[in-house]
C-alpha positions, 0 to 999 in steps of 0.5 A, spaced: 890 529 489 886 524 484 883 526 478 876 528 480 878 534 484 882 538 480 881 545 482 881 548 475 878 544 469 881 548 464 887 553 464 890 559 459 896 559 459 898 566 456 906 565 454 908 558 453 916 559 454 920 556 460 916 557 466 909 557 462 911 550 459 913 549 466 907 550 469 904 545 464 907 540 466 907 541 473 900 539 473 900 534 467 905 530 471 900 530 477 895 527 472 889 532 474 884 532 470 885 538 466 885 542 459 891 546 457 889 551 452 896 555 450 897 561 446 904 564 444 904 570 439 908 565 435 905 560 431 912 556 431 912 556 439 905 554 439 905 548 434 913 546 438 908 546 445 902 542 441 908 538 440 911 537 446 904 535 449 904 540 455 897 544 452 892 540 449 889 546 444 893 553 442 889 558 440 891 564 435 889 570 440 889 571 447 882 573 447 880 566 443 884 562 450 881 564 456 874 564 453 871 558 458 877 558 462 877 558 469 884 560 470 888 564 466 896 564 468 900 570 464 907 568 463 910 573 458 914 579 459 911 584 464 912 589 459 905 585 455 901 585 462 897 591 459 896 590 452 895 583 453 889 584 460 885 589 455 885 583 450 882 578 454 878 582 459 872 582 455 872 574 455 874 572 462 869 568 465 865 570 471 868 566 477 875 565 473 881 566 476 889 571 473 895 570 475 901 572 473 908 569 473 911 576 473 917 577 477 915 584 480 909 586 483 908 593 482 907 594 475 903 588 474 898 590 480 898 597 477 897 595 469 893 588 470 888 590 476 883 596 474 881 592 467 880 584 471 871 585 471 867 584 477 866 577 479 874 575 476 879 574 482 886 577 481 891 573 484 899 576 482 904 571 484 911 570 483 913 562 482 921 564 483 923 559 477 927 561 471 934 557 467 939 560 462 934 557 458 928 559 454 922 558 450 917 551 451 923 545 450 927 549 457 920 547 461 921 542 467 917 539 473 
């Protein structure tokens, strides 16, 4: 896909562990066109991922991430979905588009659903990935 048709301009990545650094390189790698803005409850981890290359920005709130982004990929634990949907709810974009990477769907439907507005598409996904490993030195694509 060339460059000028990246379908997304700019992604929050919400958790910037093994299948979030994962996801990030993926479309790196594929040279799209598109800025990565990352968030991890750590400052270590979200220095390691500036590092590493796989996010061009962090943010210190999941709040300050999605803001202007027009596609939002939770990659934490499942049991962070509520809290971390409530945080960001207020800042999603018209038009935006969450996802999530969680391995089980019923939870998530039930505790990220109700709080996505109105004009934000909510897509629950499952990317069947996952190592022994952890955290954003593990991420492959």
């Amino acid at each position: 896909m060339p460059q000028s048709e990246a379908p997304y301009k700019r992604v929050a990545l919400i958790g910037l562990g093994l299948i979030g650094s994962s996801i990030g390189w993926a479309i790196k790698r594929a040279g799209l066109e598109t800025e990565f803005i990352g968030y991890a409850r750590s400052e270590q981890t979200r220095q390691t991922a500036l590092r590493l290359g796989f996010v061009d920005a962090v943010a210190a709130s999941a709040a300050e991430a999605v803001q202007g982004a027009d596609l939002v990929i939770l990659c934490s634990p499942i049991g962070t979905y509520s809290a971390l949907a409530a945080e960001i709810a207020p800042h999603l974009s018209p038009g935006a588009t969450i996802s999530d990477v969680g391995s089980v769907k019923m939870a998530v439907v039930r505790d990220v659903g109700p709080l996505v507005p109105d004009g934000v598409e909510f897509v629950p996904a499952h990317p069947i990935a996952g190592t022994e490993h952890s955290g954003p030195e593990a991420g492959f694509a």
